[in-house]
N, C-alpha and C positions, 0 to 999 in steps of 0.2 A: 877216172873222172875225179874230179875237186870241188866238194861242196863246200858249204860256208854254214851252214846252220848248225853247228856246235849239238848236235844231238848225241852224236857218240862220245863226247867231254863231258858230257852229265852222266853217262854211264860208267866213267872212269875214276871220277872224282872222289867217291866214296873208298872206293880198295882199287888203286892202279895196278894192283899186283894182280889184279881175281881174273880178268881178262886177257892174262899175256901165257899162257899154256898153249905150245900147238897141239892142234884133235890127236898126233900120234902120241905124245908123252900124257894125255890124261891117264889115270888112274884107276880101269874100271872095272879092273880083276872079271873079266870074262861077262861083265853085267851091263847094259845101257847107262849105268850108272858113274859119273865119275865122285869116287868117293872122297874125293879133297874137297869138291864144293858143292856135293846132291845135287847137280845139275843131272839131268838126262844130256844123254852125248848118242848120238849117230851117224854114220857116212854113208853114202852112196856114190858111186860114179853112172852117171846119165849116160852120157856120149864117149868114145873111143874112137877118134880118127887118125890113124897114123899116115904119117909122110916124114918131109923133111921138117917140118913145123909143126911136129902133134897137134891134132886138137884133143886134151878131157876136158870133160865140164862133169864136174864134183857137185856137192854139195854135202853139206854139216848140220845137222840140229845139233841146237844148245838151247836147254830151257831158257835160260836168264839170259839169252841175246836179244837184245831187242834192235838192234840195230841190220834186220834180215832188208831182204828186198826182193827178187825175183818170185822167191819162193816162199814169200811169207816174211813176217815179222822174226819169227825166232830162228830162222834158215839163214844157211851163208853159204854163199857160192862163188865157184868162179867168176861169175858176170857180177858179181856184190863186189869185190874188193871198189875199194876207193880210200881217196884221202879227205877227212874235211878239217878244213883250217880256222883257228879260231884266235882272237888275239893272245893266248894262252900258246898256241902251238899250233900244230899239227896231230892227228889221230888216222892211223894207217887202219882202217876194216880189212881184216885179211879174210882168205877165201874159206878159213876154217872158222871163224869166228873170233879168231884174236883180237881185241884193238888196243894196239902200239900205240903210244904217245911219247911227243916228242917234241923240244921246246922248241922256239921258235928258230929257225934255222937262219943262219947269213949266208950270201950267196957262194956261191962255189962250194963249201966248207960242209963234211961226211957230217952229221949229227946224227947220234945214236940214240933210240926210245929209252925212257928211262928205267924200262924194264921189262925182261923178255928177251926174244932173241936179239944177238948183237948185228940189225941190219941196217946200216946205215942209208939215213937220209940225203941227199945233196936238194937243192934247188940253184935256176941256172942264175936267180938274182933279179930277172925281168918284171914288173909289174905284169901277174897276168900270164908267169913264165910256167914252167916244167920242171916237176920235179922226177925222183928216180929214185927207188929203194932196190938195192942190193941184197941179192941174198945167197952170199957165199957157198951154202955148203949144196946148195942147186944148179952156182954157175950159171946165176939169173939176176937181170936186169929188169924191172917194173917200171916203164914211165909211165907217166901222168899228166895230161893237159887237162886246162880249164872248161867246165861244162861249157856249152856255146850258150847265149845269152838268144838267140836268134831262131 
């Protein structure tokens, strides 16, 4: 989904770099604690359905995430990823609590966050279009369409 209310770029703004850690490389030396930024750090996996299309559904506490949704404010899940766009960019919410930022993309053309993992952005260039984050070392494709207005 594709929001527009620039709530996750107020979070970024201060330290772009504080938010782009994924949940498995924090730092927590065996404690809920990640000690690069005294955040409390937690995982869980909910559901486990296997077939030809896995389903898990995760979830991450992070103190200082304020951009949760299903499960809370400070929670991040797999039904939480999204993209919101702002005249600044794009901000990717990933399902760990990352949020990627990323300038403002031209159409067709990979645009990489400006820091954090190296996963390219494309959009198709449509007013209103689809975009796609890449994530290589998964051998995963993310699209994204526009919330319905409707």
């Amino acid at each position: 989904a594709l929001r527009r209310d620039g709530s996750a770029r107020r979070r970024t703004d201060d330290d772009p770099n504080k938010s782009c850690t994924p949940s498995k490389d924090k730092c927590t030396t065996g404690e809920p604690i990640d000690v690069a930024t005294g955040e409390m750090v937690m995982s869980a996996t909910d559901v486990t359905l296997p077939g030809a299309l896995p389903l898990v559904l995760k979830r991450h506490y992070v103190s200082g995430h304020p951009c949760g949704g299903w499960f809370g404010r400070t929670w991040a899940g797999t039904l939480d990823q999204r993209l919101e766009m702002d005249d600044a960019g794009v901000v990717y919410i990933t399902d760990d609590g990352m949020l990627l930022t990323y300038p403002v993309p031209k159409p067709d053309v990979p645009t990489l966050p400006s820091s954090g993992p190296r996963w390219p952005l494309c959009w198709d260039g449509k007013p209103d279009g689809t975009f796609t984050i890449t994530i290589p070392e998964h051998n995963r494709t993310l699209h994204f369409a526009p919330l319905s207005t409707g």
